[in-house]
N, C-alpha and C positions, 0 to 999 in steps of 0.2 A: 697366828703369828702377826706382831704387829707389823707395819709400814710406816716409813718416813711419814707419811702425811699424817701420821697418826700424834706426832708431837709439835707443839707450842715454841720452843726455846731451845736457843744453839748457845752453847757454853763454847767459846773459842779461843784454844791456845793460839797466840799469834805468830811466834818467833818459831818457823820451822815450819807453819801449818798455811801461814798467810804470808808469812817474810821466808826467804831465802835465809834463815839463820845462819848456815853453813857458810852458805857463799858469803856473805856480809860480816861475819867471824874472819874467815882466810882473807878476804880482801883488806881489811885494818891491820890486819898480821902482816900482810905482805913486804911495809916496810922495813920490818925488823929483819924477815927475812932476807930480803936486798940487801943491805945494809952489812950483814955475815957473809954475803953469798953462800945462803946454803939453799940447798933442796932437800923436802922428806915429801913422803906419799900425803897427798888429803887422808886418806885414812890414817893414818898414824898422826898426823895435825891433829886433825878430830878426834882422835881417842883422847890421846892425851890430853886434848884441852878438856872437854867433857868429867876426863875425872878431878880434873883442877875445880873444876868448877861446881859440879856435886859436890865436894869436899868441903868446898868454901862457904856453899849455901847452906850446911850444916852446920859451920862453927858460928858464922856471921847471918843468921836467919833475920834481922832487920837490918841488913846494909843495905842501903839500896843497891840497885843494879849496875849502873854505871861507873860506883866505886867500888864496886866487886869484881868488874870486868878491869878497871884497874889495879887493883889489887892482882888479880889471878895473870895480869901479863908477866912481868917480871918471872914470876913464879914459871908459866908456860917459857919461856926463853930458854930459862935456866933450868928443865928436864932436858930442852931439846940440845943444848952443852952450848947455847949461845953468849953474844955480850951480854951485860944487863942494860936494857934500854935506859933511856934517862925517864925523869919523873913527867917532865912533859911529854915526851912520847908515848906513858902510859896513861897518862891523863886524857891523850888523844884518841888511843883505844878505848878506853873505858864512853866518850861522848860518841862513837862513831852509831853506836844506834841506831839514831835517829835517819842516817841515811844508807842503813842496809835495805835492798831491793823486794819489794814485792814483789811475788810469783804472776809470773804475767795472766793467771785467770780469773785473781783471788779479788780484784776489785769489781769486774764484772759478775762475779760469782756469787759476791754477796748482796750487790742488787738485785739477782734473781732470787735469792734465797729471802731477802727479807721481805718478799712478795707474800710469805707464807710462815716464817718465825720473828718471832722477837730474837736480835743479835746482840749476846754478853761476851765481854771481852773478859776473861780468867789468864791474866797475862803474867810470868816469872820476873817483868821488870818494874821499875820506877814509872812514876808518874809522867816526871818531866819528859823521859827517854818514850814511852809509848805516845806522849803527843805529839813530840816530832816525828814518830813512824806516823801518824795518824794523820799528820797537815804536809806531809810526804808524800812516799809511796803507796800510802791507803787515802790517797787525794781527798782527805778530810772526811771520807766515811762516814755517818753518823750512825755508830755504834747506839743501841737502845740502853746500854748501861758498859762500863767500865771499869772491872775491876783488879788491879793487878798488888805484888808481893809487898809493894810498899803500903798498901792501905789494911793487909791483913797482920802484916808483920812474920812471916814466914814465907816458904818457897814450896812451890810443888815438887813432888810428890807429898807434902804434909798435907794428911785430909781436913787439916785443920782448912783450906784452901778453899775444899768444896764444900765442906759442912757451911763454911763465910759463904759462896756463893750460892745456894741453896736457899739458904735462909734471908739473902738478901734480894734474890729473883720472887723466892714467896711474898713475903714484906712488899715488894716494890710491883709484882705484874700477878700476885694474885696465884703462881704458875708454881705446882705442884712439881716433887724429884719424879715421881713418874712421867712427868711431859717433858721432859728436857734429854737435850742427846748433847753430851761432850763430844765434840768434833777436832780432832786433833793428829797429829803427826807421832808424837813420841809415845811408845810405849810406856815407859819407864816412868815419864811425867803426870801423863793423861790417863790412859787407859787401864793401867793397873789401877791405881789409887780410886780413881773412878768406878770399877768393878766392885772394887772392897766398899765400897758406900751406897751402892745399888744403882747405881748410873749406868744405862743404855749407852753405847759410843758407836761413832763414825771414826774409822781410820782415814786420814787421809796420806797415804802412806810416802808419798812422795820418790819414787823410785831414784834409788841412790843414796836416799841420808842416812848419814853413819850414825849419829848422834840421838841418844834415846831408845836405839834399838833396844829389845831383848828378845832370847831362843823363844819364850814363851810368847805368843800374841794374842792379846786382849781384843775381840769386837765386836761388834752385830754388824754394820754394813762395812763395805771396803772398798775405797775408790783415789786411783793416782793423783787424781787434783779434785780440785774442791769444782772445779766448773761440770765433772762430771758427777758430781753428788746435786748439782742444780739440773744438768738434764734430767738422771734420776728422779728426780722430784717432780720435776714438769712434765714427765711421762706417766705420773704416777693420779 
């Protein structure tokens, strides 16, 4: 049976896995909802956006991200029976990004972790938007490689994703799909897709997220935060 130490390279989703996706979603939301004065459940926010947004990423698979999260507000307003925001309000959703919250163990967690792998970033957004998460709340991190939807021209779950990431960890550190563990939060993103391609994963399942779940679950290891998949490792 293998062991964590047994592998070279951490594929990581970031939005949900290292960012607060959720919370950083509802919080840019917020104002539209003030604004109605309405209240619905976090889960029903989250469902509903979630499928606005798979939806979207399939019709529009090279939009970049920030004009897709524009794009998809108006749309989320108008399931939930709201006004239609104006174009700069969703312009302002669409840039908010950049300053949705890192999970308070995910910056520490990856200096402990890259004690002992190479860290790629396999990210669902744009360029521009993961640099300001990256000169943000991942306090300027230096990720060992960087890859997200804009450079491949489609979105995860498309294996087209990992097959790009795979072939470009090979190309670039030498680092075989057998040594690599996809470390991530969503089922539905990471872990399936991942499975079907031969890829080993870390759950990191984040208790509470709605978003990415499915009945089915994909893993080899499983742990609530990423700081405890670094203890893990350093016990190991």
């Amino acid at each position: 049976m293998s062991q964590l130490a047994d592998y070279r390279l951490l594929s990581f989703d970031v939005y949900g896995t290292l960012v607060d996706w959720e919370g950083g979603i509802l919080a840019a939301f917020q104002p539209t909802l003030d604004k109605a004065g309405a209240q619905f459940t976090r889960e029903h926010l989250l469902t509903v956006y979630h499928e606005l947004e798979r939806e979207q990423q399939e019709k529009t698979p090279d939009m970049p991200y920030s004009q897709l999260l524009a794009t998809i507000h108006p749309r989320w307003a108008e399931c939930l029976g709201l006004a239609a925001p104006t174009a700069a309000e969703s312009l302002e959703f669409g840039e908010s990004v950049g300053k949705w919250p890192a999970f308070p163990d995910t910056v520490e967690a990856l200096k402990r972790l890259s004690q002992h792998y190479k860290l790629v970033v396999l990210s669902n957004v744009d360029r521009a938007s993961f640099a300001k998460t990256n000169a943000g709340s991942l306090q300027g991190f230096p990720f060992d490689l960087i890859i997200t939807a804009q450079d491949i021209g489609s979105y995860k779950p498309d294996l087209r994703n990992f097959a790009y990431m795979l072939k470009t960890v090979k190309d670039t550190f030498g680092i075989e799909p057998a040594q690599v563990l996809q470390t991530a939060q969503s089922q539905f993103h990471d872990h399936h897709p991942a499975h079907k391609v031969g890829l080993k994963s870390v759950w990191i399942e984040r208790p509470g997220a709605t978003m990415g779940n499915l009945a089915d679950t994909i893993y080899d290891w499983r742990f609530d935060t990423l700081g405890e998949m670094a203890d893990a490792m350093e016990r190991r």
